[in-house]
N, CA, C and O atoms as a CHARMM CRD file, in Angstrom:
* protein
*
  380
    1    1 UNK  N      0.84800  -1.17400   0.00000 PROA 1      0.00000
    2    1 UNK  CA     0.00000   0.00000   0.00000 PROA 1      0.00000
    3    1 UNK  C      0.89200   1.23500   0.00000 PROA 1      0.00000
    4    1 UNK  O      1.69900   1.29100   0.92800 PROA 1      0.00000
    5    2 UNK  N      0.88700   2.29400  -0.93300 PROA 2      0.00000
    6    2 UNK  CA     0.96500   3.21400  -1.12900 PROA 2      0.00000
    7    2 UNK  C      0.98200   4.20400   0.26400 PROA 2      0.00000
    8    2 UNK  O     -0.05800   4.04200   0.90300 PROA 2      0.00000
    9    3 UNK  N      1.94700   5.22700   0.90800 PROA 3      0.00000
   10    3 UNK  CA     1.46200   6.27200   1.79500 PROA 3      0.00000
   11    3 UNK  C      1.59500   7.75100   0.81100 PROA 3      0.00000
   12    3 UNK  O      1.90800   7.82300  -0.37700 PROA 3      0.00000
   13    4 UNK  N      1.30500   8.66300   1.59000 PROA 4      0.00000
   14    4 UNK  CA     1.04900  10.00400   1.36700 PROA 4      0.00000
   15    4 UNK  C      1.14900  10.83300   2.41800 PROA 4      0.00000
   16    4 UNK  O      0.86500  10.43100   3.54600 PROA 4      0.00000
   17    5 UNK  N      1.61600  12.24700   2.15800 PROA 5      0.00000
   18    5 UNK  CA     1.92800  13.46300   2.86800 PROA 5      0.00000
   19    5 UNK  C      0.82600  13.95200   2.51000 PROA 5      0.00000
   20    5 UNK  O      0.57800  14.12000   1.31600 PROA 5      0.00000
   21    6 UNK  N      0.18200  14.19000   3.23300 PROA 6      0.00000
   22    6 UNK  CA    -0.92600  15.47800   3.46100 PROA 6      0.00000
   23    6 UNK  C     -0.67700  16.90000   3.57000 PROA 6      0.00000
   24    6 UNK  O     -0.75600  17.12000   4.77900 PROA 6      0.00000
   25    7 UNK  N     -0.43300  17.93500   3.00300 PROA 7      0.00000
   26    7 UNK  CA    -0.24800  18.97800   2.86600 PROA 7      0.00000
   27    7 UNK  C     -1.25500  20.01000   2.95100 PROA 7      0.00000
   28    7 UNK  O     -1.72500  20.16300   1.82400 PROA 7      0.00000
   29    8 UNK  N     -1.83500  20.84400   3.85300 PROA 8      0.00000
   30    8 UNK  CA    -3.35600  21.78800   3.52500 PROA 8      0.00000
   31    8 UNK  C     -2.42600  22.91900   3.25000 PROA 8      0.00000
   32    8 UNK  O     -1.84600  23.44500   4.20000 PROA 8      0.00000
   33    9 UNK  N     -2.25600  23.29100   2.16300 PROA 9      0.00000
   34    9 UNK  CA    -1.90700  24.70200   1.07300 PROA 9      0.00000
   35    9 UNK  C     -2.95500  25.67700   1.05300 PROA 9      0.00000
   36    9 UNK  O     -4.16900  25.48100   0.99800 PROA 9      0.00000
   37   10 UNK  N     -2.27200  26.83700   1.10700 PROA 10     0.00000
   38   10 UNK  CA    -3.78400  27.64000   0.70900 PROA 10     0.00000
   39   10 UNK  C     -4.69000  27.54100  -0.05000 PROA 10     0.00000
   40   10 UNK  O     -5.85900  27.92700  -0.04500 PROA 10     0.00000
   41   11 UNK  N     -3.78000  26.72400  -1.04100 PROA 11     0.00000
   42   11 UNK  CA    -4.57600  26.77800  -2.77600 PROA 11     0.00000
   43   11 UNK  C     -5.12200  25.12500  -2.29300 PROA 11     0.00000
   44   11 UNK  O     -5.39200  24.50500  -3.32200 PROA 11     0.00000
   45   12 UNK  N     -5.24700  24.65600  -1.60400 PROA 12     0.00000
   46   12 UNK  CA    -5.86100  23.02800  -1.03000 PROA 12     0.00000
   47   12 UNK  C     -5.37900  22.23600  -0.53100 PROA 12     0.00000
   48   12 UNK  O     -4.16800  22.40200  -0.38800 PROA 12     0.00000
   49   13 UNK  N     -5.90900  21.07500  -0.03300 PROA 13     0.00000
   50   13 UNK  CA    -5.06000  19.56700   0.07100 PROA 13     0.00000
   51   13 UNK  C     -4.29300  19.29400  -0.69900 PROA 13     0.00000
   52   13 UNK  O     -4.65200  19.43600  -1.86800 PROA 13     0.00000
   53   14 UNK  N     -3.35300  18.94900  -0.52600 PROA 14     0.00000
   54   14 UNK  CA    -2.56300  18.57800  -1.56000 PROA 14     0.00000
   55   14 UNK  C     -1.18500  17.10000  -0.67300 PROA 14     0.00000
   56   14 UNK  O     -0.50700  17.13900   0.35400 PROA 14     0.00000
   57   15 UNK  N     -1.41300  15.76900  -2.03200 PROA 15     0.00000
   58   15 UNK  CA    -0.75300  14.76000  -1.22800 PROA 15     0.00000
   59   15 UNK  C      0.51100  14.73900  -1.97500 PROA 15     0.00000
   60   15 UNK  O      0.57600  15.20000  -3.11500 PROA 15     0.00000
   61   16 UNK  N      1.84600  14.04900  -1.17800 PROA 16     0.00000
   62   16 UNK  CA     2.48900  14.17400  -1.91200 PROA 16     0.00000
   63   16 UNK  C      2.94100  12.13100  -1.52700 PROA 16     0.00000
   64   16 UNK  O      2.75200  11.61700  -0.42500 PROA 16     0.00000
   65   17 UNK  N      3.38000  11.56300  -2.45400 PROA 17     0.00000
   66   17 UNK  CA     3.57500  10.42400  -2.38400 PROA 17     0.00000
   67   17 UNK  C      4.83500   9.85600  -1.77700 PROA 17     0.00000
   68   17 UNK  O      5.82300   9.98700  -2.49900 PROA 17     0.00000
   69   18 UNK  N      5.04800   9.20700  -0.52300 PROA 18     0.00000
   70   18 UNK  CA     6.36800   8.75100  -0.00700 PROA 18     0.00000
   71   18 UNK  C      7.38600   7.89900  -0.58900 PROA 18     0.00000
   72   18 UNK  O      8.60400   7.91400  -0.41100 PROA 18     0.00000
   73   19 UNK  N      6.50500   6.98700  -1.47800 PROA 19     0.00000
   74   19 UNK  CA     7.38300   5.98200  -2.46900 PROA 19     0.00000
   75   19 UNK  C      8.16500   5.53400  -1.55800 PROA 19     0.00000
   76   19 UNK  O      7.72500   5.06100  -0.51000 PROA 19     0.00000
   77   20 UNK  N      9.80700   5.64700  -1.91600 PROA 20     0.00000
   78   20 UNK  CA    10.99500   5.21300  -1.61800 PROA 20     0.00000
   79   20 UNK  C     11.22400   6.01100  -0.39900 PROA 20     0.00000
   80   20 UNK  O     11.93600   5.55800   0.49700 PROA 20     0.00000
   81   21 UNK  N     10.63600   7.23300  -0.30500 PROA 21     0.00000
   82   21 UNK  CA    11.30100   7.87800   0.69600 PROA 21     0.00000
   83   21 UNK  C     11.30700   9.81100  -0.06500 PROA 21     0.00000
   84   21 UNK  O     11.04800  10.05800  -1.24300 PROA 21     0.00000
   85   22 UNK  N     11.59900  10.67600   0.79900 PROA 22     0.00000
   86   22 UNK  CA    11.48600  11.95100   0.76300 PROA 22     0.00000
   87   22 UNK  C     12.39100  12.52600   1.53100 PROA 22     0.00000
   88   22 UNK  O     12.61100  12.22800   2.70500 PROA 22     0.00000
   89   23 UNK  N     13.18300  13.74100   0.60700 PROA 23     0.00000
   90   23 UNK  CA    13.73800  14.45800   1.56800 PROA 23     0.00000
   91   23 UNK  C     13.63300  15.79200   1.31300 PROA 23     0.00000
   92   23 UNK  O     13.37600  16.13700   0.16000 PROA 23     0.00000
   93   24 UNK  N     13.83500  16.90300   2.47100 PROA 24     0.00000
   94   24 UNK  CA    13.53500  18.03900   1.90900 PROA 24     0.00000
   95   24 UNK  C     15.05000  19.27400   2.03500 PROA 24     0.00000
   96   24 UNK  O     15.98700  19.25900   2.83400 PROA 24     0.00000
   97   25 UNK  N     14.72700  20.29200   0.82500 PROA 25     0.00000
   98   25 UNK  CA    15.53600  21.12200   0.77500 PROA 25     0.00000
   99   25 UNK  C     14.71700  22.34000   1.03300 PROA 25     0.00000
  100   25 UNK  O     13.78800  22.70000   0.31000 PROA 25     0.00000
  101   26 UNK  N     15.12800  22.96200   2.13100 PROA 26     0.00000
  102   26 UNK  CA    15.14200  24.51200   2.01900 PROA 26     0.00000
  103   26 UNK  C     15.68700  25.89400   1.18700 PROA 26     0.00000
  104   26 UNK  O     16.58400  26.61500   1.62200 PROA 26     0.00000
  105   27 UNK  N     15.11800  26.07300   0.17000 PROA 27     0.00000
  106   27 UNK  CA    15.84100  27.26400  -0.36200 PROA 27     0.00000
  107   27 UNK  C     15.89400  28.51400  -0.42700 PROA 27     0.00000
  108   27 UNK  O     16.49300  29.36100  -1.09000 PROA 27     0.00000
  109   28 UNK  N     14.88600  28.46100   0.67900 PROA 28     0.00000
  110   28 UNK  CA    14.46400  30.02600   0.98300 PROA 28     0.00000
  111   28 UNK  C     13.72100  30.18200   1.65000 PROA 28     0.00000
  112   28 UNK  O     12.97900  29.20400   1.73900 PROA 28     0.00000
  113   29 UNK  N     13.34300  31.37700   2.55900 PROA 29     0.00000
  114   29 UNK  CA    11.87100  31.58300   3.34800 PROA 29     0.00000
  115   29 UNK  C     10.77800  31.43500   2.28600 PROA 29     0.00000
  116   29 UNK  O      9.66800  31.73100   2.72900 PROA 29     0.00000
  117   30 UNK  N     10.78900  31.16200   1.35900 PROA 30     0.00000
  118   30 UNK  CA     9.52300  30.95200   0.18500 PROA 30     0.00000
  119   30 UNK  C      9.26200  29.64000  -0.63600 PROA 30     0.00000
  120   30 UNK  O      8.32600  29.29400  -1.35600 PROA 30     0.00000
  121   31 UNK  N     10.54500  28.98400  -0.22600 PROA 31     0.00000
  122   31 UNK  CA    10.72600  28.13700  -1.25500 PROA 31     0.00000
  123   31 UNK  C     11.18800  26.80600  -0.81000 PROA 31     0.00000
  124   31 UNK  O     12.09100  26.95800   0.01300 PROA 31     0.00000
  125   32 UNK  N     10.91600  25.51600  -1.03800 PROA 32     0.00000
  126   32 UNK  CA    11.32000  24.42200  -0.34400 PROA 32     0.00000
  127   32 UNK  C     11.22100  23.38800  -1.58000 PROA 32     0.00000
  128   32 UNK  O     10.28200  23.47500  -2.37100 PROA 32     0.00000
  129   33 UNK  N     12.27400  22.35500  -1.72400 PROA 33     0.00000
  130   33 UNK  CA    11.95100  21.37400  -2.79400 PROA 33     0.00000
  131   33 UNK  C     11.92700  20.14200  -1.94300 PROA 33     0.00000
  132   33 UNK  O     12.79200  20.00800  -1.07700 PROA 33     0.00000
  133   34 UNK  N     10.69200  18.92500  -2.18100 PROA 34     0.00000
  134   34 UNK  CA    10.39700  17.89400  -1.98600 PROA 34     0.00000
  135   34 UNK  C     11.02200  17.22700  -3.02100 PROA 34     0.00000
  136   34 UNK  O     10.74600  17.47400  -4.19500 PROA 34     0.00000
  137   35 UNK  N     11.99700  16.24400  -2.62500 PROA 35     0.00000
  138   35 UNK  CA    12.82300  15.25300  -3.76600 PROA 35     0.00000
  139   35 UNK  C     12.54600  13.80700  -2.98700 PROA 35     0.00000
  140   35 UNK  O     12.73100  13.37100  -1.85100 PROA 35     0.00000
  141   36 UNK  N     11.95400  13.27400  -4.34100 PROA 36     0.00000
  142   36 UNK  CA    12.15100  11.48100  -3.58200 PROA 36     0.00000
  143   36 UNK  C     13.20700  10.91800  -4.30200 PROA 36     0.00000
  144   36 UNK  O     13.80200  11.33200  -5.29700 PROA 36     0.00000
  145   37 UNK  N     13.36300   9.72600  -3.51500 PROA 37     0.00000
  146   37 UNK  CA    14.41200   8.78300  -3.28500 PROA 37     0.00000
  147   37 UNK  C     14.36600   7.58200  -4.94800 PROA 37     0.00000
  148   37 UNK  O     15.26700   6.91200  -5.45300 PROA 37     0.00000
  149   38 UNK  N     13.24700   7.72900  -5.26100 PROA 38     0.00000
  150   38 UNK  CA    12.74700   7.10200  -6.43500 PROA 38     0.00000
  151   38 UNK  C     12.86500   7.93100  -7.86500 PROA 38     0.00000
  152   38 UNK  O     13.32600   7.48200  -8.91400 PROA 38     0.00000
  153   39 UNK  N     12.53600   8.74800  -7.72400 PROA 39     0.00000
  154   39 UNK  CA    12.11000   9.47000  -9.09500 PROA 39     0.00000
  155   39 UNK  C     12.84700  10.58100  -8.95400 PROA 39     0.00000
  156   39 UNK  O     12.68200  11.30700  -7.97400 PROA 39     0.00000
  157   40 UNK  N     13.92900  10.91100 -10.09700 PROA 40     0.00000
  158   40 UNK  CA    15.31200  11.45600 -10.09900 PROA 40     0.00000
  159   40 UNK  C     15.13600  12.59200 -11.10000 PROA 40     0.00000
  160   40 UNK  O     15.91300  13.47000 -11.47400 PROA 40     0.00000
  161   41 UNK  N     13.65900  12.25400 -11.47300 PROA 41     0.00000
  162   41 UNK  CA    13.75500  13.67900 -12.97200 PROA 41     0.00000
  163   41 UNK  C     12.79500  15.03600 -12.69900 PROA 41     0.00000
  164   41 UNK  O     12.66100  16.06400 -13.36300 PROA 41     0.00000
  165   42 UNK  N     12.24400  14.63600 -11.55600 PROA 42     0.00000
  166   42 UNK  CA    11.46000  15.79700 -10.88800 PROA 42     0.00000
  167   42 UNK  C     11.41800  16.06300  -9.36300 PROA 42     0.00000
  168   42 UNK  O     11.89900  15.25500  -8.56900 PROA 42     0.00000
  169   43 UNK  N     10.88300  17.11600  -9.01100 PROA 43     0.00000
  170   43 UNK  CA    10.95700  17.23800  -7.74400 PROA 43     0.00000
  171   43 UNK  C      9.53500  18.03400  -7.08700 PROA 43     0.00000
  172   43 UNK  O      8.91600  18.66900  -7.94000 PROA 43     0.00000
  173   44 UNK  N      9.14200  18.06100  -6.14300 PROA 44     0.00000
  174   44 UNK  CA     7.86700  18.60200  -5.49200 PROA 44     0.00000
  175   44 UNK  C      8.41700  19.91900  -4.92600 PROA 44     0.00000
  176   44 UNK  O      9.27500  19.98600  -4.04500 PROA 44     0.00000
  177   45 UNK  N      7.68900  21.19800  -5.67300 PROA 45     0.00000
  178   45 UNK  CA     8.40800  22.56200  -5.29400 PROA 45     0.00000
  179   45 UNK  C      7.08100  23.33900  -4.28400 PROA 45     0.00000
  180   45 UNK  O      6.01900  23.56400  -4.86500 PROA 45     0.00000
  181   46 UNK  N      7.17300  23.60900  -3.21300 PROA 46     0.00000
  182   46 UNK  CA     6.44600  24.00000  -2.51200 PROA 46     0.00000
  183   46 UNK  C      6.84100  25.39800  -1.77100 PROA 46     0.00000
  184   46 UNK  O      7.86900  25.60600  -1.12600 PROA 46     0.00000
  185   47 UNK  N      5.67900  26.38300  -2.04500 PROA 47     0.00000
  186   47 UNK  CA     5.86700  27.79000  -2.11900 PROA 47     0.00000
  187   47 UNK  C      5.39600  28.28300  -0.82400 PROA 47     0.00000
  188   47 UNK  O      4.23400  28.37900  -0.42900 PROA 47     0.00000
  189   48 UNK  N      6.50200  28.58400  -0.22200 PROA 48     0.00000
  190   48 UNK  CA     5.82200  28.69100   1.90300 PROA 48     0.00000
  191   48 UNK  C      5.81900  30.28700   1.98500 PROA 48     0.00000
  192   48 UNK  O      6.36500  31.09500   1.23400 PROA 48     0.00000
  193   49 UNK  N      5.14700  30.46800   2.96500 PROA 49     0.00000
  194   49 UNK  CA     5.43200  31.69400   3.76100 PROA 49     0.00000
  195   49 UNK  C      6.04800  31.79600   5.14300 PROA 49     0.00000
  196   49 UNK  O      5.32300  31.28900   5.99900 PROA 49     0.00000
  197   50 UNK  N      7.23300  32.33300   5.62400 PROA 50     0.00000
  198   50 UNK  CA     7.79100  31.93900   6.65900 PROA 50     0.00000
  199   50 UNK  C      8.33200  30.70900   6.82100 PROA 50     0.00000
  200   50 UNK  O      8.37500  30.20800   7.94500 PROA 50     0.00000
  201   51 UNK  N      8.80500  30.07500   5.74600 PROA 51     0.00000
  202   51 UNK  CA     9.21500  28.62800   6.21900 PROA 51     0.00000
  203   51 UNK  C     10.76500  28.59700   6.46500 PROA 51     0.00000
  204   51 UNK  O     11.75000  29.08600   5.91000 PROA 51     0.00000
  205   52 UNK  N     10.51500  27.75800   7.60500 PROA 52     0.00000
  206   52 UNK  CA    12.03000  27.97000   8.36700 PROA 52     0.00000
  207   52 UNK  C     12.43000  26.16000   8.66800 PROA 52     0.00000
  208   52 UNK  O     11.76000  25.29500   8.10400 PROA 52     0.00000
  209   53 UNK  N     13.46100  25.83200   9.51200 PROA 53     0.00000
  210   53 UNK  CA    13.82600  24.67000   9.70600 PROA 53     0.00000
  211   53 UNK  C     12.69800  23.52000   9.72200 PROA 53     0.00000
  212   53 UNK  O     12.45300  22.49500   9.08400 PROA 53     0.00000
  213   54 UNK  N     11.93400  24.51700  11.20100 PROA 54     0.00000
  214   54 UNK  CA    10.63800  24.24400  11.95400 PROA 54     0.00000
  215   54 UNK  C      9.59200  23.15600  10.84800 PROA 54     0.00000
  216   54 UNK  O      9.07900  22.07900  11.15100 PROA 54     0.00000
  217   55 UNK  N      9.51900  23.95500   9.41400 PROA 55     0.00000
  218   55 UNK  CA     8.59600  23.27000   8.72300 PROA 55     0.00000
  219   55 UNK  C      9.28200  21.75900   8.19700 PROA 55     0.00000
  220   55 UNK  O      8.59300  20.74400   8.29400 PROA 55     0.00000
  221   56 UNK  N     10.29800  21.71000   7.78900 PROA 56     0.00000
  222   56 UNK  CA    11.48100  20.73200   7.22400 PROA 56     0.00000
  223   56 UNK  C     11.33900  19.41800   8.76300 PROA 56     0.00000
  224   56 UNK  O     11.38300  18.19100   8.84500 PROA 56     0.00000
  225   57 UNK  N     11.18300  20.40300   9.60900 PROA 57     0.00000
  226   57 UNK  CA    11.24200  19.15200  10.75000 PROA 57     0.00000
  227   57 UNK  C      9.78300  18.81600  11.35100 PROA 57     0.00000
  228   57 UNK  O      9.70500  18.01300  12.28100 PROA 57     0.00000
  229   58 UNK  N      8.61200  19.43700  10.81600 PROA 58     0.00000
  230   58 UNK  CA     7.32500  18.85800  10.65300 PROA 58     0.00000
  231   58 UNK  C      6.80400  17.64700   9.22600 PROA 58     0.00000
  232   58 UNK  O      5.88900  16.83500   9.09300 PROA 58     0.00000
  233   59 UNK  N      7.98900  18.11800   8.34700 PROA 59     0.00000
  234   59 UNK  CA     7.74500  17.49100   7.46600 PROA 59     0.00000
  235   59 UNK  C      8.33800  15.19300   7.65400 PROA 59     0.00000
  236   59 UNK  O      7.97400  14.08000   7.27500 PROA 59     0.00000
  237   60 UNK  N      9.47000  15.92700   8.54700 PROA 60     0.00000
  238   60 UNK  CA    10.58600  14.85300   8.57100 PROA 60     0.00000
  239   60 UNK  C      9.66300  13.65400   9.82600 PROA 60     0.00000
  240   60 UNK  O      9.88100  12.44300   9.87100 PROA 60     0.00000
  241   61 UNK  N      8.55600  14.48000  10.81300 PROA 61     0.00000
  242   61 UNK  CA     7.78300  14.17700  11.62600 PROA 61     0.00000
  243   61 UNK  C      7.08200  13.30700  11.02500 PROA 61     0.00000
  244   61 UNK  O      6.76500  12.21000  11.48600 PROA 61     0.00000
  245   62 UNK  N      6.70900  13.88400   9.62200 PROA 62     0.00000
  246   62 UNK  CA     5.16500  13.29000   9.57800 PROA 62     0.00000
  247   62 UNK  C      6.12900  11.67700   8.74300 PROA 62     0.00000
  248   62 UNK  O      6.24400  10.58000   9.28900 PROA 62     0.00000
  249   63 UNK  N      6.45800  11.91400   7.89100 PROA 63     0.00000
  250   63 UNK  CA     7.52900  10.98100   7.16600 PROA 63     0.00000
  251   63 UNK  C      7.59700   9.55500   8.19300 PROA 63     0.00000
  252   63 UNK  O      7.27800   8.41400   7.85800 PROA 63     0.00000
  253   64 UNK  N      8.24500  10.12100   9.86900 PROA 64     0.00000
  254   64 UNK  CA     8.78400   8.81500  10.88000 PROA 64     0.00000
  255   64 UNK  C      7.17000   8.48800  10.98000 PROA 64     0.00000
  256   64 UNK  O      6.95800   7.35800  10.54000 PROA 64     0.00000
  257   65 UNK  N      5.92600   9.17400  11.44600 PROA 65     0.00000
  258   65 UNK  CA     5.06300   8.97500  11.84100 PROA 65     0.00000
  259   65 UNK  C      4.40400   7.32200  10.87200 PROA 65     0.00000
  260   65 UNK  O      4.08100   6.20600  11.28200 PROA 65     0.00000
  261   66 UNK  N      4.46300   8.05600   9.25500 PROA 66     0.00000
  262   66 UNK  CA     4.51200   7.27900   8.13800 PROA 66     0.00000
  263   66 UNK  C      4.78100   5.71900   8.10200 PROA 66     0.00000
  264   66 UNK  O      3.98200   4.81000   7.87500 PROA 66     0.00000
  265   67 UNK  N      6.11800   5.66700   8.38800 PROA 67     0.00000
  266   67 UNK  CA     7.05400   4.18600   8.58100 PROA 67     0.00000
  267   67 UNK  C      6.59100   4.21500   9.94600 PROA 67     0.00000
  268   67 UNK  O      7.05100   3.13600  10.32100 PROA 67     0.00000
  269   68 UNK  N      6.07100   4.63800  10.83300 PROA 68     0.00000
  270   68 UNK  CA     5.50600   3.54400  12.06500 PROA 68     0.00000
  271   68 UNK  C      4.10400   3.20300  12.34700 PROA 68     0.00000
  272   68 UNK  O      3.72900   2.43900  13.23700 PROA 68     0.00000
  273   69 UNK  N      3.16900   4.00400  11.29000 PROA 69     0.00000
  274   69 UNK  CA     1.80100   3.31800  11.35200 PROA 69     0.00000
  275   69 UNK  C      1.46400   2.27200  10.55700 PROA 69     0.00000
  276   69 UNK  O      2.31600   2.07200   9.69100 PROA 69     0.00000
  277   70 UNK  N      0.53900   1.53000  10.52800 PROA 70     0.00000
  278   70 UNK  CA     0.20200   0.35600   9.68300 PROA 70     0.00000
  279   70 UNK  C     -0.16200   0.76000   8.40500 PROA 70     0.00000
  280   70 UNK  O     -0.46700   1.94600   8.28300 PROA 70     0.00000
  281   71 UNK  N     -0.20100   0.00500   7.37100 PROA 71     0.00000
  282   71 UNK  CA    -0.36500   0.29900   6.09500 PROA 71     0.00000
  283   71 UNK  C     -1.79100   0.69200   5.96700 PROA 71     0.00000
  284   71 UNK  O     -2.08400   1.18000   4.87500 PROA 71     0.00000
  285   72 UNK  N     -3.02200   0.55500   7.10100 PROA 72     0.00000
  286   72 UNK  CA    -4.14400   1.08300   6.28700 PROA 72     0.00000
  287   72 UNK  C     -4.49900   2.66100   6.73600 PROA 72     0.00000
  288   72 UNK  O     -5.41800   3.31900   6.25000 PROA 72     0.00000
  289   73 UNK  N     -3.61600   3.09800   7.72000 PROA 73     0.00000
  290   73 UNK  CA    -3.42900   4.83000   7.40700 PROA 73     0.00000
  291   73 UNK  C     -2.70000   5.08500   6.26400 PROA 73     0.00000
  292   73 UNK  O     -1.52800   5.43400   6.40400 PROA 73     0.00000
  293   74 UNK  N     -3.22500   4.96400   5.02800 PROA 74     0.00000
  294   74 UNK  CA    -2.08100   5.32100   3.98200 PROA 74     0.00000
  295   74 UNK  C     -1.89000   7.10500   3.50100 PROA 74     0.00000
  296   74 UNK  O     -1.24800   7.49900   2.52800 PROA 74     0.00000
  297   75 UNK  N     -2.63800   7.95700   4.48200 PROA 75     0.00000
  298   75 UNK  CA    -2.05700   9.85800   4.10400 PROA 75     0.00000
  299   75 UNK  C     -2.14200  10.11100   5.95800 PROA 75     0.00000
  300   75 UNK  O     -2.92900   9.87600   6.87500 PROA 75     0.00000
  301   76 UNK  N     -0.70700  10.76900   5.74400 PROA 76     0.00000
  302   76 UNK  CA    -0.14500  10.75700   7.22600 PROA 76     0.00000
  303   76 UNK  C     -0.45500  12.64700   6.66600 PROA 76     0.00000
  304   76 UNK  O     -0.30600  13.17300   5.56300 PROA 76     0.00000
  305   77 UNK  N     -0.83800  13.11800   7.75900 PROA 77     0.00000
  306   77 UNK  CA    -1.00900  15.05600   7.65300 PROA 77     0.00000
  307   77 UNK  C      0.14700  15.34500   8.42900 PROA 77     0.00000
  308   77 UNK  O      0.63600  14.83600   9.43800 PROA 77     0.00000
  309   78 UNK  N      0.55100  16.60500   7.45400 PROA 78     0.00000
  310   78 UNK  CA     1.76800  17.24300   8.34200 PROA 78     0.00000
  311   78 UNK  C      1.45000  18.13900   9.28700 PROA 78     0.00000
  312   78 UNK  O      0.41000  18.77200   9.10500 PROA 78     0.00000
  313   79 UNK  N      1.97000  18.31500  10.08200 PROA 79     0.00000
  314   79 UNK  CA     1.23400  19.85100  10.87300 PROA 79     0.00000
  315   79 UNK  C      2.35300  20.60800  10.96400 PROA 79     0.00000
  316   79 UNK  O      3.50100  20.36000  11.33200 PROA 79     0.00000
  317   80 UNK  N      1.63500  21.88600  10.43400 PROA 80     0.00000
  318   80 UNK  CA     2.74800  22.84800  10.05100 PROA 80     0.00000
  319   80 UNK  C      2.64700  23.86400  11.12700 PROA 80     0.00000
  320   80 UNK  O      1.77300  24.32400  11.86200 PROA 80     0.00000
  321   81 UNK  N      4.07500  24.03600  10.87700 PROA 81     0.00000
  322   81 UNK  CA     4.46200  25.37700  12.58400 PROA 81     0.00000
  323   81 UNK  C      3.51400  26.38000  12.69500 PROA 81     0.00000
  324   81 UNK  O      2.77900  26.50400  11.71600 PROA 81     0.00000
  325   82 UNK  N      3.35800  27.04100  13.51900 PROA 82     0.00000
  326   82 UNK  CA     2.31700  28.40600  13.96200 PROA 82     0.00000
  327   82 UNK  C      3.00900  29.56000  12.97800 PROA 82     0.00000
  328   82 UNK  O      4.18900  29.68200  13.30700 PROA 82     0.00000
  329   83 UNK  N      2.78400  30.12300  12.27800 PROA 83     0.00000
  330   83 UNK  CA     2.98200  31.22600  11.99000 PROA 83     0.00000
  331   83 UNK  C      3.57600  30.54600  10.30300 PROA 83     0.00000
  332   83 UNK  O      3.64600  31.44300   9.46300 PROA 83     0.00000
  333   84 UNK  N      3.88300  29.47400   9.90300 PROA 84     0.00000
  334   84 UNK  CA     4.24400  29.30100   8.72000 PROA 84     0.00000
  335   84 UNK  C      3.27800  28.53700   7.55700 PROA 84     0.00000
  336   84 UNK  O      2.59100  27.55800   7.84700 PROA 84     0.00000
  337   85 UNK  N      3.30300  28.85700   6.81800 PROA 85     0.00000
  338   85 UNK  CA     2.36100  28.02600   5.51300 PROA 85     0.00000
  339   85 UNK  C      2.83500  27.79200   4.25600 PROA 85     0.00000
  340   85 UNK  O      3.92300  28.20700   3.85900 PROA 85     0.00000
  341   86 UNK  N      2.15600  27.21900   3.68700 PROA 86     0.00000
  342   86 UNK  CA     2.56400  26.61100   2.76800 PROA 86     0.00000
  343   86 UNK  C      0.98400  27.29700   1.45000 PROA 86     0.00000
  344   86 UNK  O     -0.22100  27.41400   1.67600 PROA 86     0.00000
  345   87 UNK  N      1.69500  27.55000   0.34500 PROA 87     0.00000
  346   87 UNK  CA     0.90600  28.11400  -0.62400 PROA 87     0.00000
  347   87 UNK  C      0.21700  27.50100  -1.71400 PROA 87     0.00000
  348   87 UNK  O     -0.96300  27.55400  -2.06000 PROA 87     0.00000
  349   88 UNK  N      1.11000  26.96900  -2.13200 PROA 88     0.00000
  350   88 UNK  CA     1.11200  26.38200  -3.27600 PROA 88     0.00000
  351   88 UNK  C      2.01000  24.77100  -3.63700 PROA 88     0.00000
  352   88 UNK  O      3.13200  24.91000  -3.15000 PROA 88     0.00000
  353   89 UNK  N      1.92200  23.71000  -4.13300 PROA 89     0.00000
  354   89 UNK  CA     2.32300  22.87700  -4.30700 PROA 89     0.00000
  355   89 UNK  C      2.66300  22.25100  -5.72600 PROA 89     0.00000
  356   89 UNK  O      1.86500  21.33200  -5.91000 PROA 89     0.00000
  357   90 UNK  N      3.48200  22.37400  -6.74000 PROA 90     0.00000
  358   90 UNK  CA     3.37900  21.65100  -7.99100 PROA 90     0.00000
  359   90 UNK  C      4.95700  21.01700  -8.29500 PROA 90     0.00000
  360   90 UNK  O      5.92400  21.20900  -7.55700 PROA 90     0.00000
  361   91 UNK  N      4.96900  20.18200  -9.61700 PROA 91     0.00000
  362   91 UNK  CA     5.58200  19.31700  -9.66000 PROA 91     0.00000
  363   91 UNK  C      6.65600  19.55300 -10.82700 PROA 91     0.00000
  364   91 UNK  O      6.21100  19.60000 -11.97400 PROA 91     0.00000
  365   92 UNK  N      7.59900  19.65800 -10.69000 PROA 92     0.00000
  366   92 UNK  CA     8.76900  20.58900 -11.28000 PROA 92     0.00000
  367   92 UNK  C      9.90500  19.77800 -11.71500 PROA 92     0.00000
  368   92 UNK  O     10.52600  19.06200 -10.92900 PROA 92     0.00000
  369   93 UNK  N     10.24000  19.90100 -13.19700 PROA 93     0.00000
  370   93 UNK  CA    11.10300  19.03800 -13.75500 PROA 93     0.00000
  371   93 UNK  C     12.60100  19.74300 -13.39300 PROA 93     0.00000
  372   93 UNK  O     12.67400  20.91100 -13.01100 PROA 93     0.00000
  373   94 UNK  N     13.55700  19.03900 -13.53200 PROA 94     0.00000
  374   94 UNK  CA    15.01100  19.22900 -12.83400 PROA 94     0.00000
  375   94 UNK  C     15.03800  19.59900 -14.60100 PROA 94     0.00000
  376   94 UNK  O     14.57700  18.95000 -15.54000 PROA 94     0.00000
  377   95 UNK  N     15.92100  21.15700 -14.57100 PROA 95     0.00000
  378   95 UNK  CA    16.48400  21.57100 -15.93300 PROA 95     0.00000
  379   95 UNK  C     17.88500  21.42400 -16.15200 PROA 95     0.00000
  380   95 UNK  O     18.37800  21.74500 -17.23300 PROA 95     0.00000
């Protein structure tokens, strides 16, 4: 069974798929890339407001939470820090 990241964006729910595994890059207070461990030709670009470590280590939360529930919770929700959000979510080819 398949899991999922739950993401509530301004612009919606939005899941992102764990596959192999996920890790995240910070590139800015605006900007964060979701890269999995599987799929090497794109990456999940997610457009924050205020995003700081804090969110990277809600994200890394929900991920352990992930690998320790049973397979029929298959969308684990992240909960994102007080004061930070997340905007937008889409799926971005490596140039």
């Amino acid at each position: 069974m398949s899991k999922y990241l739950q993401i509530t964006a301004t612009s919606g729910v939005e899941l992102i798929p764990i596959g192999d595994g996920l890790f995240v890059e910070q590139t800015s207070a605006t900007a964060m890339r979701v890269y999995s461990a599987g799929l090497s030709g794109h990456h999940f670009a997610l457009v924050t407001t205020g995003g700081t470590v804090a969110m990277i280590d809600s994200i890394n939360a929900a991920l352990k939470s992930a690998a320790q529930t049973s397979w029929m919770n298959a969308v684990i929700p992240v909960a994102l820090p007080s004061g930070e959000a997340v905007t937008s979510i889409s799926v971005a080819v490596f140039a």
